[in-house]
GUDREN-493971 format. One record per residue (C-alpha): residue number from 1; x, y, z negated; chain. Coordinates in steps of 0.25 Angstrom, whole numbers, plus 5000, padded with zeros to 4 digits. Layout:
// residues N
  seq  east  north    up  mol
  NUM     X      Y     Z    A
...
//
This chain:
// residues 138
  seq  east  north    up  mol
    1  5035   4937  5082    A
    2  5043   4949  5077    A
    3  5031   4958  5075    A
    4  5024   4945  5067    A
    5  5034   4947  5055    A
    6  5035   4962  5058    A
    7  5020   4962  5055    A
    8  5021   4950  5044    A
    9  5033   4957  5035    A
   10  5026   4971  5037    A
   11  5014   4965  5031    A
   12  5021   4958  5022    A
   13  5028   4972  5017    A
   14  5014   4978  5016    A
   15  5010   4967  5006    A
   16  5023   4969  4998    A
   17  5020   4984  4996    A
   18  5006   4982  4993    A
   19  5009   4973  4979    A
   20  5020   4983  4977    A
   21  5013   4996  4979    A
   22  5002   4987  4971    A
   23  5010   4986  4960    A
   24  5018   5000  4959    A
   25  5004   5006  4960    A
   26  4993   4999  4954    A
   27  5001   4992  4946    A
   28  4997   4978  4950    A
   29  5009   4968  4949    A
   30  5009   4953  4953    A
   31  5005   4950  4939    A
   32  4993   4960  4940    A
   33  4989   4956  4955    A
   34  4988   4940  4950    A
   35  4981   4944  4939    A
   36  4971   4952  4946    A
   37  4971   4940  4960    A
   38  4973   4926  4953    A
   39  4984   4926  4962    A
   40  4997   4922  4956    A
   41  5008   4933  4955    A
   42  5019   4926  4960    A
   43  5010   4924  4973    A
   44  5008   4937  4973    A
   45  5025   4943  4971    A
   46  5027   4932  4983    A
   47  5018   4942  4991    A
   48  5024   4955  4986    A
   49  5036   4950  4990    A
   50  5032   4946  5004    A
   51  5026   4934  5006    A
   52  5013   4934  5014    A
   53  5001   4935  5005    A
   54  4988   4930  5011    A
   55  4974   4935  5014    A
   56  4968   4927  5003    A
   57  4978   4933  4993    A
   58  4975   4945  4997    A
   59  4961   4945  4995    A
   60  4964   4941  4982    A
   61  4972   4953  4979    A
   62  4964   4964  4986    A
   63  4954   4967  4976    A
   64  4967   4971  4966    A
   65  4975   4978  4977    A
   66  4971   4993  4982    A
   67  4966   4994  4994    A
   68  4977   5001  4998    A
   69  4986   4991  4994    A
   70  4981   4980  5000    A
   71  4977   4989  5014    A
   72  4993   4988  5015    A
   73  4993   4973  5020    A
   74  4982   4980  5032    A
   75  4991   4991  5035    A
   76  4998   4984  5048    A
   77  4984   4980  5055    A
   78  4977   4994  5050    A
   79  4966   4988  5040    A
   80  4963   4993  5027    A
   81  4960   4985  5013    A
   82  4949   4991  5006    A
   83  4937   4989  4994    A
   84  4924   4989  4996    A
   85  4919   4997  4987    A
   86  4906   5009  4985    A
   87  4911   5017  4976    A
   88  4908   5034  4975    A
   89  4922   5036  4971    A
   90  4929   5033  4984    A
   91  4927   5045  4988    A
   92  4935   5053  4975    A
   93  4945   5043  4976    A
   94  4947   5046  4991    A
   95  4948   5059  4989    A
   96  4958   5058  4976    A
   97  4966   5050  4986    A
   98  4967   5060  4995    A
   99  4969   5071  4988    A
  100  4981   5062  4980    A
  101  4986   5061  4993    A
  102  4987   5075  4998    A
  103  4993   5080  4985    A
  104  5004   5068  4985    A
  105  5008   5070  5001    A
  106  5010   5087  4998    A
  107  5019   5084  4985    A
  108  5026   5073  4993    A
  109  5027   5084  5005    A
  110  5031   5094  4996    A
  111  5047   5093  4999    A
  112  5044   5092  5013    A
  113  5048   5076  5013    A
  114  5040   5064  5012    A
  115  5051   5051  5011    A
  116  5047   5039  5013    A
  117  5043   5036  4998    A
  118  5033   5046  5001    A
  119  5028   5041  5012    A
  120  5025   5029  5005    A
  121  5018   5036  4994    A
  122  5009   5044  5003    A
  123  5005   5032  5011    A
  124  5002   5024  4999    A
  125  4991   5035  4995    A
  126  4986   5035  5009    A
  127  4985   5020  5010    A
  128  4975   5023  4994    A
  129  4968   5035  5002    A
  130  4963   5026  5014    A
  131  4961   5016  5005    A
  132  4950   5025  4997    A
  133  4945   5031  5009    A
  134  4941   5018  5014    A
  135  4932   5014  5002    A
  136  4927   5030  5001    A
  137  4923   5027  5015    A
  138  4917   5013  5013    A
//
């Protein structure tokens, strides 16, 4: 039973970062994210705060969440979130990634530390990198 919340409050942590690294990063608020879903902001400040969201809700909100974002409520079971999409440009962006990435990790090497801030930073990038690489290999 122990390992049943465990799972449920880490999952439940993952979905709070998500509308919160939402929100520092793509600048979608409650107000923006009702806006865009229909759903009400409130319903969706109950979530950010830790209330379970449900599937439905989240199909709702996907196609106005990055990938990466949304791949976070995945993390614990090792699935991915991603769009279907065909476009030429998946590539370019891949590689702009990439290349982001490296340039980011050696400035945030260069004292020879990497703190935790870092470390979140870093990963962040890495979750928008395999994010692109799945649709540049779709």
């Amino acid at each position: 039973m122990a390992d049943r919340h465990s799972e449920t409050q880490h999952v439940l942590g993952l979905q709070a970062d998500m509308f919160r690294l939402a929100k520092r990063d793509h600048a979608l608020t409650y107000k923006r994210l009702s806006l865009l879903s229909g759903i009400p902001d409130t319903t969706i400040e109950t979530w950010a705060k830790g209330t379970a969201m449900p599937v439905h809700a989240l199909v709702r909100l996907a196609p106005h969440i990055p990938d990466e974002l949304t791949s976070l409520l995945m993390e614990p079971a090792g699935k991915h979130i991603g769009t279907d999409e065909q476009d030429d440009g998946n590539l370019d962006a891949l590689g702009r990634e990439a290349a982001g990435f490296v340039a980011e990790k050696l400035e945030r090497e260069a004292d020879g530390k990497v703190c935790h801030i870092d470390q979140a930073a870093l990963k962040s990038r890495a979750r928008r990198i395999a994010a692109k690489a799945r649709a540049a290999a779709a």
